[in-house]
N, C-alpha and C positions, 0 to 999 in steps of 0.2 A: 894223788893229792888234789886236793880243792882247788878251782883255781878261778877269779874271779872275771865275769864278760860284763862288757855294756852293749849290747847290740841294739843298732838301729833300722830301721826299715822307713823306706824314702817315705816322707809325708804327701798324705793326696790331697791335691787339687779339691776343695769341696764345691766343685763346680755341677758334679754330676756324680754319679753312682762309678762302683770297680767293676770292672770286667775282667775276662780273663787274661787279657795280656798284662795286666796290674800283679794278677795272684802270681802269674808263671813268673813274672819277670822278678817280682822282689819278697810279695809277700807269704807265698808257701815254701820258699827255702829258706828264708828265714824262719819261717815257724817249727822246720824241722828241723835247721842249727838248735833252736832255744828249748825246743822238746828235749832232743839228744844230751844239750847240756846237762839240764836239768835230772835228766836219770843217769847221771852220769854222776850225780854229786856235787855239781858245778855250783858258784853264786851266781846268778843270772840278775841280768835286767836288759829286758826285750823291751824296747821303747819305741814310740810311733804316735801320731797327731795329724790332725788339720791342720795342713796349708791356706790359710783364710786372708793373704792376702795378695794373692798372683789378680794379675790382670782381669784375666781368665773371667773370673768372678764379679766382676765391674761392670767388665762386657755384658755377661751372663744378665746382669741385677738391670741395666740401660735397656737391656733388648726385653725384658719382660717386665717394667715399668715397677721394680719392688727396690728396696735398699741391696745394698751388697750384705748386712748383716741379716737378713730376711734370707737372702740364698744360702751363706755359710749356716744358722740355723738348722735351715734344711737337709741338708746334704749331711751333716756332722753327722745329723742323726741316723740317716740311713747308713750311712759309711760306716758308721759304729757298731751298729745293729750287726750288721751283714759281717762284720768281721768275727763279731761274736758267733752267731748260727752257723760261720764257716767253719769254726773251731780255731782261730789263728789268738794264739797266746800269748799277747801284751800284755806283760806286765802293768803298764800304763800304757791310756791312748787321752791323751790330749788334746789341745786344740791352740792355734798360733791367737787368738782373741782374748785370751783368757788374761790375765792382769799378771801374773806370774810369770807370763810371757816378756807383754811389754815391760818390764821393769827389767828379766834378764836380759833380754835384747836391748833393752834405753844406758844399762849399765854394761856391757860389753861392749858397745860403741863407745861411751864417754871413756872406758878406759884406754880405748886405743887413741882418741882424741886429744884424754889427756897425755900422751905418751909423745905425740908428734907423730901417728902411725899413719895418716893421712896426707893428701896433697888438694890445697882446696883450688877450683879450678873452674875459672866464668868459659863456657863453650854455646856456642849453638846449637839446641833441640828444635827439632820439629814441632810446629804448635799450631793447635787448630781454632783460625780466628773466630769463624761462630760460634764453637763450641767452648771458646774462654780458654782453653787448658792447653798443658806441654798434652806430646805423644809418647808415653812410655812403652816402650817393645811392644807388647800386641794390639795395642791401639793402632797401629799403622801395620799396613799389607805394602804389596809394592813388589816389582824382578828382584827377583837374588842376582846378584851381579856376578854368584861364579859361577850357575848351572842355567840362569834362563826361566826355573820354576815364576810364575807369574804368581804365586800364592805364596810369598815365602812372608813370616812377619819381620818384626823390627828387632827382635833379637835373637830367631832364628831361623832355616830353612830344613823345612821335614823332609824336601826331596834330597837333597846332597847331606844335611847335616851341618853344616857350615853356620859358627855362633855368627851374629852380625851385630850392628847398631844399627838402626831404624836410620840413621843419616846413607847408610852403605845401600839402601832398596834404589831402584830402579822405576823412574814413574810410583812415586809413594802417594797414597792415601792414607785418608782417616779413615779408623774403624767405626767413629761415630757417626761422620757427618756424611762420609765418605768426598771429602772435600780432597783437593791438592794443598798441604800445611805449608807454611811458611815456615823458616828460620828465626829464630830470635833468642838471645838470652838469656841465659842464669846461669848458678853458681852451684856446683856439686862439691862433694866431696871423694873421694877416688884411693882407692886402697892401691899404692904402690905395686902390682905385682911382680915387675922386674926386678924391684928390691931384694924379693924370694927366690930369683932364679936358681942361687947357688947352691942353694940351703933344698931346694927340691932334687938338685941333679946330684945332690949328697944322699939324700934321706931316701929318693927312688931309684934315681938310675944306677947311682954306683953303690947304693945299699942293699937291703938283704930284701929289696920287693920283687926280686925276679921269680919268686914265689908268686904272682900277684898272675893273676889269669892276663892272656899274651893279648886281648882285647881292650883290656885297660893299660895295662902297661905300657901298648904298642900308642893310645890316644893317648894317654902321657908325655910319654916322649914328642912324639908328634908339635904337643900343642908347647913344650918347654925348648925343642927345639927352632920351634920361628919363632920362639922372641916372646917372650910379656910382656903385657902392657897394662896401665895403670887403669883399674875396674873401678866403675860409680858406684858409691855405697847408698845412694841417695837420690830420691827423684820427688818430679813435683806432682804431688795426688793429693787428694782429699781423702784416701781410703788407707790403712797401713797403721805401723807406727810412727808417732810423730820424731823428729829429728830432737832430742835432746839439748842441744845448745843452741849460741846466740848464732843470729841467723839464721836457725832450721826452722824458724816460720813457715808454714805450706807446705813443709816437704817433708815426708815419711821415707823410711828406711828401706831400700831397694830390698824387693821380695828375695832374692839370694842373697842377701847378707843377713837377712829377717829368718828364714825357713833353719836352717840349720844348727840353729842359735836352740832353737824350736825341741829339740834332742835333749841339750842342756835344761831348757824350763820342765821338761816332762818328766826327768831324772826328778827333779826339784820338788817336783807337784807326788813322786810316788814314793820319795824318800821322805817327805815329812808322814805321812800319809802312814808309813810303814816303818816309822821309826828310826830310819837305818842316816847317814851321812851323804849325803849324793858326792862331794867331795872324791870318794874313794872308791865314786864309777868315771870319775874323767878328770882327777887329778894322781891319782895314785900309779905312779909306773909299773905295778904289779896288774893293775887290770888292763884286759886284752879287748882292744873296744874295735869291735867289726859294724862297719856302714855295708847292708844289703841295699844295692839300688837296682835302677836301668841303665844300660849305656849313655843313654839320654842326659844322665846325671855327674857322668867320671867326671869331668872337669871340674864341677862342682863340692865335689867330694873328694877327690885326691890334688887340687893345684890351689881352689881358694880359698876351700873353708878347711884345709891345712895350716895353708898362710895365714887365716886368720887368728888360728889357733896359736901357730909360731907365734903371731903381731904380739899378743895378750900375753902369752909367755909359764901361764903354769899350767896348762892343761897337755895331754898326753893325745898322742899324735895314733891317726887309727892305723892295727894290723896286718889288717885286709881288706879289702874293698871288691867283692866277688860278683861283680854287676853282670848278668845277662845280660843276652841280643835280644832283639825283639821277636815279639809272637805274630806271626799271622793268622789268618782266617778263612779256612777254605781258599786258600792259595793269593789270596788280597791282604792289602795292608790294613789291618785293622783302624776305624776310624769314627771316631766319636759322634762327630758332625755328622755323617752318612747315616750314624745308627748302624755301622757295616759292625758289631760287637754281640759279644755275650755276657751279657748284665751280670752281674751275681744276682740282684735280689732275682731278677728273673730265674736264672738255674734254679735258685731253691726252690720257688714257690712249682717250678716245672718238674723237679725232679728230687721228693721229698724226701730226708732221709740219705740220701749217696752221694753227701759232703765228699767221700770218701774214693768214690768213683772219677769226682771232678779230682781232686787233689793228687790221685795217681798217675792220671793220664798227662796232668800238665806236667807230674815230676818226670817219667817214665818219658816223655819228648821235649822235655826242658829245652829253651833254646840258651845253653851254655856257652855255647862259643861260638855260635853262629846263629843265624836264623830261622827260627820251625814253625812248623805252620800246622794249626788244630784243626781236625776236619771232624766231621759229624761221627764217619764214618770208622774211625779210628778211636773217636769216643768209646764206640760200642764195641769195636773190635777188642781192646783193651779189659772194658771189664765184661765182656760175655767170654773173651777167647781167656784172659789171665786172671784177673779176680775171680771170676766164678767157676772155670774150668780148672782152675791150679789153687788156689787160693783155699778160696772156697770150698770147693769138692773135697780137698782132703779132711778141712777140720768136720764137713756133714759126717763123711763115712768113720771117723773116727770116733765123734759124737755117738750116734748111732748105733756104730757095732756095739760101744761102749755100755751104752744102755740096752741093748737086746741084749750082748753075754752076760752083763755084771751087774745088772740093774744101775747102771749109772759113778758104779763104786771101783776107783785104779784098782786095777789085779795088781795080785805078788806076784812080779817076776821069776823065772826060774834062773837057768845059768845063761850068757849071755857067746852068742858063735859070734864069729872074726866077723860076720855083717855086722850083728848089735854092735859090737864095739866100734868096729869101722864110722858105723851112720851117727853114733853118740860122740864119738870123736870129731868128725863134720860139723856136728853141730855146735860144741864147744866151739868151733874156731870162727864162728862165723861174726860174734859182737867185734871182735876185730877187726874184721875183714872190713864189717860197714862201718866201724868207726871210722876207720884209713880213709875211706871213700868222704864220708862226712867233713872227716874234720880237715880234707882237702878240697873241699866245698864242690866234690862231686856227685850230687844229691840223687841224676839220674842214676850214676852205675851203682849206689850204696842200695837205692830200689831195687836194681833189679838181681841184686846180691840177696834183699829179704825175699824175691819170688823164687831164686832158686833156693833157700830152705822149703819153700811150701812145694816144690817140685823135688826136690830129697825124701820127703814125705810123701809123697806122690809115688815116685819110683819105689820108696821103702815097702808099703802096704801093696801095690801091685806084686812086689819080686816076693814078697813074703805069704800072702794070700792067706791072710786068717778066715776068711770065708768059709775057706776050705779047711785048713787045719783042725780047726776049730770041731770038726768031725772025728777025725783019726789020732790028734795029741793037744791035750787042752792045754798043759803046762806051755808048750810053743806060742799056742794063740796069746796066755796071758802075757811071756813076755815081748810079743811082738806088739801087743796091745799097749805093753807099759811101756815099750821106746815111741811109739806114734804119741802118745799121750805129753810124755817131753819134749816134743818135737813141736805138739801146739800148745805148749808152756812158755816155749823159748820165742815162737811167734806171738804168741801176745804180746810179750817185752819188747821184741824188736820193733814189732811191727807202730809200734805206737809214734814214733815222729813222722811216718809218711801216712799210716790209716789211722788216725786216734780215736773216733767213732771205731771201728772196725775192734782196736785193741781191747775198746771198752767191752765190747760186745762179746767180745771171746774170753775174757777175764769172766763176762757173768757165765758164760759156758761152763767154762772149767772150774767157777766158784772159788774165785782167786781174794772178789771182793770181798766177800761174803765172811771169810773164813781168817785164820789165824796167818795163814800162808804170806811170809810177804817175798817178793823176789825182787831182785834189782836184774839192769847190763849183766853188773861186773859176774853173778852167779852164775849165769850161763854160762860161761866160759870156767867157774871153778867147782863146780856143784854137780856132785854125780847124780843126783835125783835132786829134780824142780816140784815135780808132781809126788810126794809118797803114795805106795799102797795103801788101798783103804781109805781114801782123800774120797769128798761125794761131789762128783758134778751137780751140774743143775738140777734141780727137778724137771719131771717134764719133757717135752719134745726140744730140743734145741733150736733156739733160731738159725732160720738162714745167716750168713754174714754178708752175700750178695745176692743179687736178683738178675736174671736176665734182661737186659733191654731190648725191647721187641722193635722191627722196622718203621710200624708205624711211628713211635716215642720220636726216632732219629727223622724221619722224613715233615714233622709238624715244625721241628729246629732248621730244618731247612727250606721250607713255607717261608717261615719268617725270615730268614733272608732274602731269600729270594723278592718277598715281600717289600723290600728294603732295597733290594737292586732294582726295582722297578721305579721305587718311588725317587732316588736317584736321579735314574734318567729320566721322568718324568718334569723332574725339577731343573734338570738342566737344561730342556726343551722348553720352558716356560716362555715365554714371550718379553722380552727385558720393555719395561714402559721407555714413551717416547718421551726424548732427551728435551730439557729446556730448549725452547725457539732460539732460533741465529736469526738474525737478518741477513739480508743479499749479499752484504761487504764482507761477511764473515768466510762466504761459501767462497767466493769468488779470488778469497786469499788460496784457497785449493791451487796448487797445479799438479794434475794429474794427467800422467803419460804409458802409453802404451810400451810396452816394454818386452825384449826375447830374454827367458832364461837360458842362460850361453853354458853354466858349468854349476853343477850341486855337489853337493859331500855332507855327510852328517857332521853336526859339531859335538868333538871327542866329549865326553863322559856327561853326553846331557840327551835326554829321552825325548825333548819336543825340538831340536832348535838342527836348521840347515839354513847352513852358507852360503850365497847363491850369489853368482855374479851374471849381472840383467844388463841388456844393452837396452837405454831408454830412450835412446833417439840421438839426446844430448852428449850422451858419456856410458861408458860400462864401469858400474859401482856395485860395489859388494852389499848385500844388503842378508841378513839375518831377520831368518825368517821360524814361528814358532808351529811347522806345520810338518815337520817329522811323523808325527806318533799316522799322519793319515797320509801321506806320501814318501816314496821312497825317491832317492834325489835322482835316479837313473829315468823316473817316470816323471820329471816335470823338467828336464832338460828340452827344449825348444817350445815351451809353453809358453803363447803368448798370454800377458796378466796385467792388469793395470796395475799401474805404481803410483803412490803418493810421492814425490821426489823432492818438494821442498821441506820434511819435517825435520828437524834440527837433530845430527845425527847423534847414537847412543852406541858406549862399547857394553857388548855382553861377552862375556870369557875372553877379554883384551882384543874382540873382533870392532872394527865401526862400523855401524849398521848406518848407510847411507839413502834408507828410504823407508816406504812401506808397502808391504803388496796388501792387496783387497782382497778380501775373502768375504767370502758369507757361507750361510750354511744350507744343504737342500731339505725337500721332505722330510727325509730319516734322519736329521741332525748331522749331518756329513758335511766334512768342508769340503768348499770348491770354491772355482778361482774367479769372481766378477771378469765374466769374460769380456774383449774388448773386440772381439772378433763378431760383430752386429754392423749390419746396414749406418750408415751415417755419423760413425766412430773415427775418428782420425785423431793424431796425437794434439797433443794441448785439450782444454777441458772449452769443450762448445756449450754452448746455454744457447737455449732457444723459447 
């Protein structure tokens, strides 16, 4: 029976181009949920858009002297593009700019507004006084104050994960000015989330989402068990949509309460478009509405734009929410800034034509439930060891014989022995098999369920050896001919939500398009014959469906990285320019002392940060220090080190850091300790 989806895929950033930790993480399992459905007989609507108004892109438009709408422009276009050429099948792809937008998002707020769903609420934000303006999240850097990361922004930290507020950083900057921001005033407005608590630990924990992958589920709970707290719906920017009511002068609708709204306008923009009700993709309790994100996004997607949903009151609550881990890259955290990534426009233009090769490799090491890491080398291994040796190879020699026995044209089978029946049995059972996988949003194991039919095919035609037959009993050859021949009948169907390029290609093989033939899933599983006798393949030589990738292809992808980790550390070698002038009274506030590190230990779940208690002459005080990642604390135990000992002390992970030690860094970028162990050094700070 029919059944109707609204599926989402997280909207990108149009700050910059996708790469592949984007496709793996949301948007080729999505695009194989919405393929599946759709041969499936499903109503689909696969929906997706520009995010055009995150910080991100502010940033982006300041630091290259152009508008923020000159960057989203930009970016829309390639983002669009690329997803087209990739083959990834939106129904609509929209954009958060669009007028359709701001009216649905100006009018989902006023309703919650007018409802009382809000709490308005004057606080202190960080605000940057040359620069005129509050600091919204990524406008300010600054310590994360539970791991130590020195890079964490203002509303969150890539090293731990940890959501924050820009007031919670540790020594905060501006992004613009890079100034130290003051505190001051204004007036938000703040979506009650504690209000939701009960209503979430109904709807998730004690409802029927323990179906829901143990990654999100478990950050669920997590985040509903320490407590809610009341989220800003609203900040002060000149970029955004504007705040609909009185007093939302200056201040636009915070990009998470803006983005997801974003889903609903694009429903909007494809239903008028196409005639149909958008109404009856997200208000109808008959339709089944899956959000495909990143981990990155759970909270967002299973606690507030729930809540939001509840606040408003007639829209229907999502199914599932199947969000992968992240992808790495050659064993690194993939990273935009660095250029540490694999572009998409780049892949295509590198690797013309094997959409199809990318798209398996990332399903085929999906990071599902934890985190995977794409290497060059497993690219190739992937389609030269399985697309091309499995895959591949069987529909060539099937093609092939097919046309040297029979000019091209299915033989009549004869009578069928307990293998035929066995291997056509297998076969039938297998749209099942990948359904199960599928529609459990296990996209790696339902792939690698399509490889093992092409490997069924594989073992078939080697155990049966028409080659040979084909000499001493022709009737055998033909019908071992016409079970291979079903067998890459039922792989073109399948194979269409993970290789859709690939599916296409073997349809004109077999002359599926061409012809009166139509086949669906459900046939393969009830249909004794997909291919009849006497059916004409192509003309012609058949094409390949894969190609080898040769060492060099793989080693020029790795050039460029490498290319990339040079330039890196190049950059961080750079020479930082000399700091605005101090006068004498300035230096002279200094008191620095020579000091013994008496005991170290690493601080628990943080990559750069040791404990170290320093005897400074004066006292033995703890001091937290961020040089872990290049000392081990057994090797600077009785290391004499200068200390800064009057700097106003700071807790990092509930430690109080009672000083600072000196460091600098040598030739090769290495740190080391300003030693104080020199002719004419003695404690307290001498000028001469």
């Amino acid at each position: 029976m029919s059944k109707r989806y609204t599926i989402t895929a997280a909207l990108p950033y149009t700050n910059g181009p996708i790469h592949i930790g984007h496709l793996a993480g949301v948007y080729v399992p999505a695009d194989i949920y919405a393929r599946y459905l759709r041969l499936t007989g499903n109503d689909v609507a696969f929906i997706c858009g520009s995010d055009e108004h995150g910080v991100p892109i502010t940033i982006k438009a300041k630091n290259e002297g152009v508008s923020p709408q000159d960057i989203v422009d930009k970016y829309h276009a390639i983002i669009k593009k690329s997803f087209v050429d990739f083959g990834i099948t939106f129904d609509n792809y929209s954009r958060t700019t669009e007028k359709i937008h701001h009216d649905t998002a100006q009018e989902f707020f006023k309703t919650l507004y007018d409802k009382n769903e809000f709490v308005e609420e004057v606080t202190e934000q960080l605000y940057d006084e040359e620069a005129n303006q509050f600091l919204a999240d990524r406008f300010v850097t600054g310590t994360c104050p539970k791991c130590g990361n020195e890079e964490a922004y203002g509303d969150q930290c890539e090293n731990c994960g940890s959501s924050l507020n820009a007031t919670d950083l540790i020594n905060p900057k501006s992004a613009i000015t890079g100034n130290v921001p003051t505190l001051k005033e204004t007036k938000h407005w703040f979506l009650p989330l504690n209000k939701y608590e009960n209503f979430l630990k109904e709807w998730i924990l004690k409802g029927h989402k323990k179906d829901w992958k143990s990654n999100v589920y478990g950050q669920v709970k997590s985040w509903v068990d320490d407590g809610l707290r009341p989220r800003a719906v609203t900040r002060d920017l000149d970029w955004g949509i504007p705040v609909p009511v009185d007093g939302g002068e200056g201040k636009v609708l915070y990009v998470w309460f803006d983005a997801p709204i974003g889903y609903i306008s694009s429903t909007k923009e494809w239903a008028t478009r196409e005639g149909k009700n958008w109404e009856d993709y997200w208000k109808d309790e008959n339709t089944k509405l899956v959000h495909f994100i990143g981990k990155d996004n759970i909270v967002f997607h299973c606690i507030i734009f729930p809540a939001m949903l509840k606040a408003e009151g007639s829209y229907i609550l999502p199914d599932n929410v199947p969000a992968n881990e992240f992808l790495n890259l050659e064993g690194k955290k993939l990273s935009t800034s660095k250029n540490w990534a694999v572009w998409l426009p780049d892949y295509l233009v590198d690797f013309p034509n094997q959409q199809d090769v990318l798209r398996y490799t990332l399903t085929a090491n999906a990071p599902e439930t934890r985190d995977n890491d794409f290497t060059w080398k497993d690219f190739q291994a992937r389609n030269n060891n399985e697309l091309v040796a499995i895959f591949g190879n069987f529909i060539n020699r099937v093609a092939v014989l097919t046309n040297k026995y029979y000019d091209g044209v299915v033989p009549k089978p004869g009578e069928y022995t307990a293998v035929d029946e066995e291997t056509m049995a297998a076969v039938k059972a297998y749209p099942a098999v990948i359904s199960s996988s599928i529609e459990r949003y296990r996209f790696r194991e339902a792939s690698q369920e399509l490889m093992n039919l092409a490997r069924l095919g594989n073992k078939y035609l080697a155990d049966e050896e028409p080659w040979k037959t084909i000499k001493i009993d022709e009737d055998r050859t033909k019908t071992v001919m016409f079970v291979a021949l079903q067998i890459s009948a039922a792989l073109a169907i399948l194979s269409e939500p993970f290789l859709p390029f690939t599916s296409t290609k073997l349809k004109n093989i077999l002359s599926l398009t061409s012809s009166a033939i139509e086949m669906s899933w459900a046939d393969i599983s009830t249909k004794d014959i997909l291919l009849p006798a006497n059916h004409k393949l192509q003309e012609g030589k058949a094409d390949l469906l894969f190609s080898p990738i040769e060492d060099e292809e793989i080693q020029k992808q790795l050039d460029k990285l490498e290319a990339s980790k040079k330039a890196n550390e190049a950059a961080k070698k750079t020479v930082e320019p000399q700091k605005e002038e101090i006068i004498f009274d300035d230096f002279t506030k200094l008191d620095l002392r020579v000091g013994t590190i008496l005991e170290a230990e690493k601080m628990p779940k943080t990559k750069k940060l040791l404990v170290l208690k320093v005897d400074t002459g004066i006292d033995i005080r703890t001091i937290v220090s961020g040089i872990a990642e290049s000392f081990k604390p057994e090797d600077v135990i009785g290391k004499r080190v200068t200390v800064l000992v009057n700097l106003a002390p700071r807790k990092l992970r509930g430690v109080e850091s009672q000083g600072m030690i000196l460091m600098t860094e040598d030739e090769s970028g290495h740190l080391v300790f300003v030693s104080p162990d020199v002719q004419g050094v003695s404690n307290g700070l001498q000028i001469s």
